[in-house]
C-alpha positions as CSV (number, residue, x, y, z in Angstrom):
1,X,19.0,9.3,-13.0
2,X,17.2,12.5,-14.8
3,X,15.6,14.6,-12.0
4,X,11.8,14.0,-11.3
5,X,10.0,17.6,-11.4
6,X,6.6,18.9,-9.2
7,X,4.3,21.4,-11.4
8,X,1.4,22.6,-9.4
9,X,-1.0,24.5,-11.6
10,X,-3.7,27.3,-10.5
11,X,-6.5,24.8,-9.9
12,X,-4.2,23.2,-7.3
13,X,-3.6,19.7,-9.5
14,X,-0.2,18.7,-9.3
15,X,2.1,16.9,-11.5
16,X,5.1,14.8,-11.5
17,X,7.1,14.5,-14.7
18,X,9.8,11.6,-13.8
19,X,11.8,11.3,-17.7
20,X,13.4,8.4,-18.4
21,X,15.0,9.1,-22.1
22,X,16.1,5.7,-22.4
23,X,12.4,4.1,-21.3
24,X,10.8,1.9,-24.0
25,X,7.4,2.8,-22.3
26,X,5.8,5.7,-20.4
27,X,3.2,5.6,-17.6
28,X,0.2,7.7,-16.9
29,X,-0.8,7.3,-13.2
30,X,-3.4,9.5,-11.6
31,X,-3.7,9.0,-7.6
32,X,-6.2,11.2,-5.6
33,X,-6.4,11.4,-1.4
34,X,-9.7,9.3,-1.4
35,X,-9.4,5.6,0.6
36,X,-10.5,3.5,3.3
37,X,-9.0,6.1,5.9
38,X,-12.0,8.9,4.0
39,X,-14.7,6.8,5.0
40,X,-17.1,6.5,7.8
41,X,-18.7,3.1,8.5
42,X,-21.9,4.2,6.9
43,X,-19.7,4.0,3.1
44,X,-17.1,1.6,4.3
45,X,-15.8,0.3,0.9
46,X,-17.0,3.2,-1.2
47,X,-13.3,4.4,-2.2
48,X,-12.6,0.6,-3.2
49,X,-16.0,1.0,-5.3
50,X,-16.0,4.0,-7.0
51,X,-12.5,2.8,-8.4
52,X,-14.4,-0.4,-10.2
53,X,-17.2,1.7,-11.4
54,X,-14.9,4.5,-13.0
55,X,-13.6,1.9,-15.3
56,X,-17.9,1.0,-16.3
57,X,-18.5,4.0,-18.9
58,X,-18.0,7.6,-19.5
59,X,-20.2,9.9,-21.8
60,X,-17.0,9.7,-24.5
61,X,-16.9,6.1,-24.0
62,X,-20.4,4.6,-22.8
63,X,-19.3,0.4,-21.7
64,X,-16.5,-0.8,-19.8
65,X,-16.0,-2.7,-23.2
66,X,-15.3,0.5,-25.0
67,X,-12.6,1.2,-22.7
68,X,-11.1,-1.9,-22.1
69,X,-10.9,-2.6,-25.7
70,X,-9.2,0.7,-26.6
71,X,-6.5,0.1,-24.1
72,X,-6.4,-4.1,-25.0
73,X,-5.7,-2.0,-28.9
74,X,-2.7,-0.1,-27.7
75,X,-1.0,-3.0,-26.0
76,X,-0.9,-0.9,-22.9
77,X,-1.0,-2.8,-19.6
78,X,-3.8,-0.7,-16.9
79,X,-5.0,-1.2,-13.7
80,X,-6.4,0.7,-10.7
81,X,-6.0,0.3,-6.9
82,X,-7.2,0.8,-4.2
83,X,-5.4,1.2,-0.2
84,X,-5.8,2.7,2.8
85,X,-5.0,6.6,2.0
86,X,-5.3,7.0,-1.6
87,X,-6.6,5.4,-4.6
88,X,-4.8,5.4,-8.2
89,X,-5.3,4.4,-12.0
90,X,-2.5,4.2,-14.2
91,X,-1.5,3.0,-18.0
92,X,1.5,1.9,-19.5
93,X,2.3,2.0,-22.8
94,X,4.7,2.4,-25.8
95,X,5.4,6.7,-25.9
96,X,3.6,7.0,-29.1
97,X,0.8,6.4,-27.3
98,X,0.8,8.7,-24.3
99,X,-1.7,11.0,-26.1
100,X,-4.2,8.4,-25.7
101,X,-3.7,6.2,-22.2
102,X,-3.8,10.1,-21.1
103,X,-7.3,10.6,-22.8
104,X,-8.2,7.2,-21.2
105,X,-7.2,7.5,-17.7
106,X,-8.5,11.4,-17.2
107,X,-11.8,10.2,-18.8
108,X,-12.6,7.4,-16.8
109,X,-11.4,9.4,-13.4
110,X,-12.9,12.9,-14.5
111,X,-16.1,12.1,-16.1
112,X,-17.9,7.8,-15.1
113,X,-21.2,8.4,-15.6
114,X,-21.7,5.5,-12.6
115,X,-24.7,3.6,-14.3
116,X,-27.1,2.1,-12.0
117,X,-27.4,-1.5,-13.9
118,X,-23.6,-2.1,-13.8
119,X,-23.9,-0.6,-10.0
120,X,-25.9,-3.4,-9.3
121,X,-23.7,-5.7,-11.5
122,X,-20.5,-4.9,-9.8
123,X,-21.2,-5.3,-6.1
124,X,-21.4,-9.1,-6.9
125,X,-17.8,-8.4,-8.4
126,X,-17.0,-6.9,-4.9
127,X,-19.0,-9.3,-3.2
128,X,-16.6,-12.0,-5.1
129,X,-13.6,-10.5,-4.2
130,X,-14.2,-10.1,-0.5
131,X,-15.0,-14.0,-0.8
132,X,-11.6,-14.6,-2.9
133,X,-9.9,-12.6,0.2
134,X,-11.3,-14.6,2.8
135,X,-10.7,-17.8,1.2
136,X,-6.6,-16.6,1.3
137,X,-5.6,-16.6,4.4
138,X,-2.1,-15.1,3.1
139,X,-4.3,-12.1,2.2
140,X,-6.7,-12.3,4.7
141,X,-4.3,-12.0,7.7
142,X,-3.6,-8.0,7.1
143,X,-7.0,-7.0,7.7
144,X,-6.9,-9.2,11.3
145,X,-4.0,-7.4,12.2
146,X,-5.0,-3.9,11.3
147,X,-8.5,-5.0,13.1
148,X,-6.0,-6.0,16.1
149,X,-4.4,-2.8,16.0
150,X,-6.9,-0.3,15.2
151,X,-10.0,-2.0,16.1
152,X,-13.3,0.6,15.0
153,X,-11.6,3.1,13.1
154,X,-11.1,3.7,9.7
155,X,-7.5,2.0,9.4
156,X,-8.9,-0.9,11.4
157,X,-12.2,-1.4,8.4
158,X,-11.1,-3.6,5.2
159,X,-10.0,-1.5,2.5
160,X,-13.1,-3.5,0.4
161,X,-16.0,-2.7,3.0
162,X,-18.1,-5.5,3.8
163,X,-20.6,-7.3,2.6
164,X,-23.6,-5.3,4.0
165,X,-22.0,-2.1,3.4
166,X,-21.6,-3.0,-0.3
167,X,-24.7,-4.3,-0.7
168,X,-26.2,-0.5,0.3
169,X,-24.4,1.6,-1.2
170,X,-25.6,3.4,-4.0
171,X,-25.2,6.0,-6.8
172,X,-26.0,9.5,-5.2
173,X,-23.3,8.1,-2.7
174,X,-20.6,7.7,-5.2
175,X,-21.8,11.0,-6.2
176,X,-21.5,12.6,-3.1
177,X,-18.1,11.4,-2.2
178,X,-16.5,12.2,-5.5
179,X,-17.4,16.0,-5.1
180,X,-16.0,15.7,-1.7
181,X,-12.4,13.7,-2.5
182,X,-11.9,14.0,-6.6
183,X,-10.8,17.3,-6.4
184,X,-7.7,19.3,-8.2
185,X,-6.4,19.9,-4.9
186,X,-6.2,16.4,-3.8
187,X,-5.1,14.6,-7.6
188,X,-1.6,14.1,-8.9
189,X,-0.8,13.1,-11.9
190,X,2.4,11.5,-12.6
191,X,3.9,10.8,-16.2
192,X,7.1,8.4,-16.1
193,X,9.4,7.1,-18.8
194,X,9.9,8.5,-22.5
195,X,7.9,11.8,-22.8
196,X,8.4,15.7,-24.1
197,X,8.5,17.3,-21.3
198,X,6.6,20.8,-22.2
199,X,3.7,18.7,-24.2
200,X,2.9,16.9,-22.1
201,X,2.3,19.6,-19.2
202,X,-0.3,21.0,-22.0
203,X,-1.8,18.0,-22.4
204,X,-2.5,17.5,-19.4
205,X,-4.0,20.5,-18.4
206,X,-6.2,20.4,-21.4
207,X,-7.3,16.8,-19.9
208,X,-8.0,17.9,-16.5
209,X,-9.3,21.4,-17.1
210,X,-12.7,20.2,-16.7
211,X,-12.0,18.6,-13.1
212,X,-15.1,19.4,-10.4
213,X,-13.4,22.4,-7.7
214,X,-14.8,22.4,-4.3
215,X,-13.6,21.9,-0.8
216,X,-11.6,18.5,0.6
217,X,-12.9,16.5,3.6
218,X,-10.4,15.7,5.8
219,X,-9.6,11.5,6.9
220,X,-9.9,11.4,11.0
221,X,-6.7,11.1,12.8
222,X,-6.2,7.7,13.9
223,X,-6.0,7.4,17.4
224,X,-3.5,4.2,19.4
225,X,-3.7,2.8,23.1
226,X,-1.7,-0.2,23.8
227,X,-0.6,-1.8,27.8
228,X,-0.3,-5.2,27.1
229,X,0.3,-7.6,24.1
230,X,-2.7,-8.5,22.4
231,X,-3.9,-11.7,20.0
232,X,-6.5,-11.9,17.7
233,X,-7.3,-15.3,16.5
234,X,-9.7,-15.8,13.5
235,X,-10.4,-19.6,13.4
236,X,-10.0,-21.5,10.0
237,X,-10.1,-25.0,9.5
238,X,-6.6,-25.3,7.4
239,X,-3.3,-26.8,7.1
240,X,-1.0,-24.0,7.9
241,X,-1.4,-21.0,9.6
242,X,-0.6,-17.9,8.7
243,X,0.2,-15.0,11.3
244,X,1.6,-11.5,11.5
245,X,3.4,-11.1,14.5
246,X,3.9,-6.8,14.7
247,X,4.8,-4.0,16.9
248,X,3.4,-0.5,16.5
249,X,6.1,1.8,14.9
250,X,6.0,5.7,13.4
251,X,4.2,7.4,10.7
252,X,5.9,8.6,7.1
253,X,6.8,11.6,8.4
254,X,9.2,10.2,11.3
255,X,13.0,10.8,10.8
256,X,13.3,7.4,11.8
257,X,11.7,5.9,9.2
258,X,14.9,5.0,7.3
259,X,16.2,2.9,10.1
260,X,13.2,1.2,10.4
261,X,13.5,0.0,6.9
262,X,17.1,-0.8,7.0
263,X,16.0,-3.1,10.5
264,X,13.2,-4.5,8.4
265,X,15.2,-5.6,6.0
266,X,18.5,-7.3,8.4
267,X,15.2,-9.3,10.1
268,X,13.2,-11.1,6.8
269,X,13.7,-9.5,3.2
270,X,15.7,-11.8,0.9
271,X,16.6,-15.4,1.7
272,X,19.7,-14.6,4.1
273,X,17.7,-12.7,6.3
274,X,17.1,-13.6,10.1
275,X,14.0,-14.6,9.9
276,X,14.2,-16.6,7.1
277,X,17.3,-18.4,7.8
278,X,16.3,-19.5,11.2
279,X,12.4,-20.2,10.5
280,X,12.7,-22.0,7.3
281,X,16.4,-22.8,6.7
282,X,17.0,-23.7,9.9
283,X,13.8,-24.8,11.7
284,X,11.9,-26.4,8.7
285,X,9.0,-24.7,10.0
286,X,7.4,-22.3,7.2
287,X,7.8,-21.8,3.3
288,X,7.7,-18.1,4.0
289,X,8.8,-15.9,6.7
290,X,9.6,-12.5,5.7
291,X,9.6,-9.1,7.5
292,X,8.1,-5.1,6.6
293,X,7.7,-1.8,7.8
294,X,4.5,-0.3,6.3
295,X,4.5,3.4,7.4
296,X,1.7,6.4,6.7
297,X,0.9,9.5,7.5
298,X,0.0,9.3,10.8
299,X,0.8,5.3,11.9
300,X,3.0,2.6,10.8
301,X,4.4,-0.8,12.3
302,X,7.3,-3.3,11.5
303,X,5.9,-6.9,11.3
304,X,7.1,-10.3,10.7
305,X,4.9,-12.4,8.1
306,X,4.8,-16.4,8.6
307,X,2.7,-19.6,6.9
308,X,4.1,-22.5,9.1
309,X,3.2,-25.5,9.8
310,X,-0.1,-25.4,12.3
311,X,1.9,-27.9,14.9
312,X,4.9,-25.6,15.6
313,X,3.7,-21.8,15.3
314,X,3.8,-21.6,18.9
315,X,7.6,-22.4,17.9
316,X,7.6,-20.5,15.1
317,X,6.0,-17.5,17.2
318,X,9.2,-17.9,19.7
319,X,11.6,-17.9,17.0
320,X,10.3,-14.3,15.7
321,X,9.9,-13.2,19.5
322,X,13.9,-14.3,19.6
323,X,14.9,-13.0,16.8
324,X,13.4,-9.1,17.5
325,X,14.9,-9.5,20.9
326,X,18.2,-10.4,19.9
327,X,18.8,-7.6,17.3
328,X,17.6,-5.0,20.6
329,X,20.5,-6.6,22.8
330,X,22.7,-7.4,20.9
331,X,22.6,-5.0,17.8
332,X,24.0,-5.9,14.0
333,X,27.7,-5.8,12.6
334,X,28.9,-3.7,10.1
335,X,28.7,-6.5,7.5
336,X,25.6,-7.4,8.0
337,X,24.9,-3.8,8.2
338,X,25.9,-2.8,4.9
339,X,24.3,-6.5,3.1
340,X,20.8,-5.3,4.2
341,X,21.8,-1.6,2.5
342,X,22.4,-2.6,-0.8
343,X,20.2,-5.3,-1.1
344,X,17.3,-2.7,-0.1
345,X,19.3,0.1,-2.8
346,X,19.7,-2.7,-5.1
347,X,16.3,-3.6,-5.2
348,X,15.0,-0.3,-5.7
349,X,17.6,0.6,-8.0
350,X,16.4,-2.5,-10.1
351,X,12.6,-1.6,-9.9
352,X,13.4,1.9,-11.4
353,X,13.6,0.6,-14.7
354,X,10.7,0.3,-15.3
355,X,7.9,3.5,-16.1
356,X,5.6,2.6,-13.9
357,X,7.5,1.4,-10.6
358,X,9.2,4.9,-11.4
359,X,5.6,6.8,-11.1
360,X,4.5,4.9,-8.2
361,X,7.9,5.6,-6.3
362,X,7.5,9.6,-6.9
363,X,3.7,9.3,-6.7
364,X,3.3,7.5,-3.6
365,X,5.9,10.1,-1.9
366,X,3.8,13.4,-3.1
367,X,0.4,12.3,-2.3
368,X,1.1,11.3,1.2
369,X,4.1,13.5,2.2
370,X,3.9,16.4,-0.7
371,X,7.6,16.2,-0.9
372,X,9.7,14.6,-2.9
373,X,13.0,12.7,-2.4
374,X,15.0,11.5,-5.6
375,X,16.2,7.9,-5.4
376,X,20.0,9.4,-4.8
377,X,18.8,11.5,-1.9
378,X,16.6,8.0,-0.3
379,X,19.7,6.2,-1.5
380,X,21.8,8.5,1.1
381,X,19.8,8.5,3.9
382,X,19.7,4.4,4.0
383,X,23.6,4.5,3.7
384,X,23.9,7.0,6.7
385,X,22.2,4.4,8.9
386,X,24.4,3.4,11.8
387,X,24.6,0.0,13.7
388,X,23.9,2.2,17.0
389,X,20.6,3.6,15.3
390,X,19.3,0.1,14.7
391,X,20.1,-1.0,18.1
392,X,18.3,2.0,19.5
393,X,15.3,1.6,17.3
394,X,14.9,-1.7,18.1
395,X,15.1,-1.2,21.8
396,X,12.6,1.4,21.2
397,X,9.6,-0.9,19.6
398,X,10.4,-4.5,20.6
399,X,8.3,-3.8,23.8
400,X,5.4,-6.1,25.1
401,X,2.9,-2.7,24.8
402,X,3.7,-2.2,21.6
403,X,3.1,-6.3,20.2
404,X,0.6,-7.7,18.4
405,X,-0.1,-11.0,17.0
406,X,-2.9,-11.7,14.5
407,X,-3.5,-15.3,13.6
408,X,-5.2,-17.2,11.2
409,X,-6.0,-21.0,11.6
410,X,-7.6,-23.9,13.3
411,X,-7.3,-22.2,16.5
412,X,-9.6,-20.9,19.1
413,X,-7.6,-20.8,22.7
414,X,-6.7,-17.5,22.8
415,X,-4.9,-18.1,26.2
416,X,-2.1,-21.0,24.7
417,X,-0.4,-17.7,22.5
418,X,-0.5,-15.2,25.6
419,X,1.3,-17.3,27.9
420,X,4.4,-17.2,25.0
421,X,3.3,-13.6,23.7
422,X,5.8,-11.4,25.6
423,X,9.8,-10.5,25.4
């Protein structure tokens, strides 16, 4: 695979040109250090916001119409979104067209002239979407458990804000926080798939060369206490629930982060995993049971993700419990080992292929970590994971003051799930 290469220029903007000679598409994505973790309680949401509003009008092109048609024109597929630590908008098109989704994308980021009327018009958009979310509990369920885990603190807030919070804010504070977070400092741009190389750097400094300088406020460190396993139930009148069962883990930066995804993977991703062998294939219990390890820059857990059948999740809840206490006494084999390496190297191998999975794989590296690793060097560091290192990591986060289970259903008795809630 062609080597992916960092340009910072003198404004502090950097850029990642990942080529792909071979690509029948190229992708423009533009991420900046501005989400949920950037906000106080006062703007909860605002990052979330600001991201529908940029795509609402800019002085070159007034309505979101005019936008969305131009891009609808070029075939290109576009989106933005919106997480925890940063927030991104990206195009993907055929290469003749990189000239343009580039003039798109810096517009609407660089220059939304945030009209007051669609202000108004979109916090019912917003207002819907937090509805949607809470109406799918498959959703729903990751904001419970990063409420369980982090509790009144930015990573513990919905990535959306709430209701209340969306209905105040207004358009001197999307002002306000885009001179504090849209910076050249904090914004990469990454272009991915069939480009000239040494054109496009020009074009894209010509795009940005109007971007606002000014000084970056900083996200607050997240802070963690844990003695005891703790539940958080949210009741909801259904027929299945739908739980994370977690245990705090490390941040990006953590040497062990590599093992961690290798155990994530041995315990619920693909349909031979643990997890999904014993809760659906065996047990009859769920139609999905899957594990992850979501790391960032200064937290990250391993959890196991089930929708079972509301009769048996205290069985269900026992079979994960097992199943992460097994793997910390008992360890893996080699060949099991070595199926949960290439199906994770396979996977991402696959995903490559495509422009924009290719930008968001480089992108997502630099704007939390500011360094780089080429799929090769990731690809290495997953096959130097020993059966020991598994064993050692598990033993190291399977422990009751480190689990958490976050529940949704028609459920109320907290104390049913604490007398099982333990190794």
């Amino acid at each position: 695979m062609e080597k992916a290469k960092k340009i910072t220029l003198e404004n502090g903007l950097r850029i990642i040109l990942a080529p792909k000679a071979d690509s029948f598409s190229t992708t423009i994505l533009v991420l900046v250090e501005a989400g949920s973790k950037y906000e106080t309680k006062e703007i909860n949401g605002i990052s979330h916001f600001l991201e529908h509003m940029c795509f609402k009008g800019t002085k070159k092109r007034p309505k979101s119409i005019d936008i969305n048609s131009e891009l609808d024109g070029l075939g290109a597929e576009t989106n933005a979104f919106t997480s925890l630590e940063y927030t991104g908008y990206y195009a993907k098109a055929q290469p003749k067209h990189l000239d343009k989704i580039l003039d798109v994308i810096s517009d609407i980021y660089l220059n939304p002239t945030l009209p007051e009327g669609e202000i108004n018009k979109e916090r019912g958009v917003i207002i819907e979407e937090i509805n949607m979310i809470e109406d799918e509990p498959r959703r729903k369920i990751w904001d419970v458990f990063l409420e369980l885990l982090y509790g009144d603190q930015p990573a513990g807030w919905d990535v959306a804000g709430t209701k209340e919070t969306v209905k105040k804010l207004a358009k001197d504070d999307f002002i306000k926080y885009r001179s504090e977070h849209y910076l050249p400092q904090s914004t990469l741009v990454v272009v991915s798939g069939k480009f000239d190389e040494s054109e496009t750097i020009e074009k894209i400094k010509n795009c940005f060369s109007s971007i606002n300088l000014g000084s970056k406020s900083p996200k607050i460190k997240i802070k963690e206490h844990q003695e005891k396993p703790e539940i958080l139930l949210k009741y909801k009148k259904s027929d299945q629930t739908h739980m994370i069962l977690g245990v705090r883990a490390y941040d990006l930066f953590n040497k062990r982060k590599y093992i961690l995804e290798v155990l994530a993977d041995i315990l619920g991703s693909g349909m031979s995993s643990r997890l999904f062998q014993r809760i659906r294939e065996e047990m009859g219990a769920a139609y999905y049971a899957r594990a992850s390890a979501d790391l960032y820059t200064d937290h990250g857990y391993l959890v196991a993700l089930v929708g079972a059948d509301n009769k048996r999740i205290e069985e269900v809840i026992k079979a994960c419990l097992e199943e992460f206490k097994k793997i910390s006494e008992k360890g893996v084999e080699e060949k099991e080992l070595q199926k949960a390496k290439d199906h994770l190297l396979g996977n991402l191998m696959l995903s490559l292929e495509t422009s924009d999975e290719l930008a968001s794989f480089y992108g997502g590296q630099e704007i939390l970590t500011r360094k780089l690793v080429s799929p090769e060097e990731y690809a290495e560091k997953i096959k130097n994971v020993k059966a020991e290192e598994i064993k050692e990591v598990a033993q190291d986060i399977f422990k009751n003051g480190k689990l958490n289970l976050a529940l949704i259903g028609p459920f109320e008795d907290k104390e049913r799930f604490e007398k099982i809630l333990k190794f």
